[in-house]
C-alpha positions in Angstrom: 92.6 105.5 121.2 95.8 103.8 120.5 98.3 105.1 118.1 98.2 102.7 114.6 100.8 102.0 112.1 99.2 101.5 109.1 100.7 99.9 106.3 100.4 100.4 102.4 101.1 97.7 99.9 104.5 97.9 99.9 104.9 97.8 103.2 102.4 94.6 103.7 104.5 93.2 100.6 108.0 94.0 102.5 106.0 91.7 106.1 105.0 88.5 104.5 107.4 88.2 101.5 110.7 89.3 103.8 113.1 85.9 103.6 112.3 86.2 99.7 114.8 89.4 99.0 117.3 91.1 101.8 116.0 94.1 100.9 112.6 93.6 102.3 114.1 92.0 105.4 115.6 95.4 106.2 112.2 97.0 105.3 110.1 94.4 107.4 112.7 94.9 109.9 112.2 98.8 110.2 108.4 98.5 110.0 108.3 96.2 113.4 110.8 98.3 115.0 108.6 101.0 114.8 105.3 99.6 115.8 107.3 98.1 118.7 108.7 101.0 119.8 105.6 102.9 119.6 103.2 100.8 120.6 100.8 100.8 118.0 98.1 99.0 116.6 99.0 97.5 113.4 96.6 97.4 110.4 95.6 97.2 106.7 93.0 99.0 104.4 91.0 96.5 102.8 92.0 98.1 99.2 95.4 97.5 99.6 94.6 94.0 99.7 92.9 94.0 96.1 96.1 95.9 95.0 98.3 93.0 95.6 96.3 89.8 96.4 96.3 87.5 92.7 94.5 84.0 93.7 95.6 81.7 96.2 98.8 80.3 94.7 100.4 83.7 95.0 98.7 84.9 98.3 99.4 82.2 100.9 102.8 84.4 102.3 100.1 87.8 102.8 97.1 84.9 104.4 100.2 83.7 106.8 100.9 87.5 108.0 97.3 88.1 108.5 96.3 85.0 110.3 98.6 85.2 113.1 100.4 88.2 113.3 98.0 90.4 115.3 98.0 92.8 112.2 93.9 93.4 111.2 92.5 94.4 107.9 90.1 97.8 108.4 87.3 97.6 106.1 86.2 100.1 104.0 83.2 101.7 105.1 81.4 104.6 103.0 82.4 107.1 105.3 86.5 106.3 104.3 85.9 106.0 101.2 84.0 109.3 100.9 86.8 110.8 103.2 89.2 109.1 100.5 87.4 111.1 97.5 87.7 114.5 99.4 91.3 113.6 100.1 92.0 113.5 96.2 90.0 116.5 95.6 92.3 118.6 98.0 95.2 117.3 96.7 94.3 117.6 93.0 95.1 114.0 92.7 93.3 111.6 90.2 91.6 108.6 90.9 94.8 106.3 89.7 96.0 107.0 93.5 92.9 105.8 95.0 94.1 103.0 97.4 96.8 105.6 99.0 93.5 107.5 99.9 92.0 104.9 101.3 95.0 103.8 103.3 95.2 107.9 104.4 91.6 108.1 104.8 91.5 104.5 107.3 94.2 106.1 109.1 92.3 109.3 110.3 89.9 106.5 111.9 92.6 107.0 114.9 94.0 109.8 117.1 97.4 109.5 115.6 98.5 107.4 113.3 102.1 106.7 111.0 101.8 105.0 107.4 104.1 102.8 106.7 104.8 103.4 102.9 106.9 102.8 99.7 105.1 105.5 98.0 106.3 108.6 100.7 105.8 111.5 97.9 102.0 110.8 97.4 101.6 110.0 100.5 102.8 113.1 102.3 100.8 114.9 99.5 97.6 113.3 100.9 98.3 114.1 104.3 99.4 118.1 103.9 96.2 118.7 105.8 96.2 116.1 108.3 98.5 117.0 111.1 97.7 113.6 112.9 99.6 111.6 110.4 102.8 110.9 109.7 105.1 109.0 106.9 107.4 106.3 107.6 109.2 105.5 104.3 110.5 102.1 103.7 
């Protein structure tokens, strides 16, 4: 299977709101670089959509990105999110971090995959065990 580049909230954020702030221009930037140069599949946990989709006045710039930019949503199926609760558990993380587990867990759904995240410290946490994974901080 492919290698993915999956992207957390902030990095979906940095994608479809990048002429908005320069600063997520560079970041959206960086992202496509990297899944260009690599070759990967690009995706999104579902969760990470409930963590920064708020009605359709506000979430026309993320529909945009996911309608034509080749970048798919994973669902979340009750095998990632029971993968997500054992990820916590070994990280002695609480619940509050939830969606980053579910963004680690969908990621493990591929050989090798890189998370594209603003959150690199609780993400790297998550992934201690997972030597299939790797951070890409934005």
């Amino acid at each position: 299977m492919a290698e993915a580049l999956i992207l957390d909230s902030e990095a979906v954020n940095a994608l479809a709101r990048a002429k908005k702030r320069g600063v997520l221009e560079d970041r959206a930037r960086a992202i496509l670089a990297l899944a260009h140069e690599r070759r990967a599949l690009v995706r999104v946990p579902a969760p990470v959509l409930g963590e920064i989709c708020r009605g359709p006045q506000f979430d026309a710039a993320i529909n945009h990105l996911l309608k034509d930019s080749g970048i798919l949503v994973l669902d979340l199926t009750r095998p990632i999110a029971q993968r997500a609760g054992l990820l916590l558990a070994e990280a002695r993380m609480s619940s509050t971090n939830a969606v980053d587990a579910f963004v680690v867990a969908s990621a493990l759904e591929f050989d090798t995959a890189i998370i594209a995240t603003g959150d690199p410290k609780d993400m790297r946490r998550l992934i201690s065990r997972q030597p299939s994974l790797g951070v890409f901080a934005i």
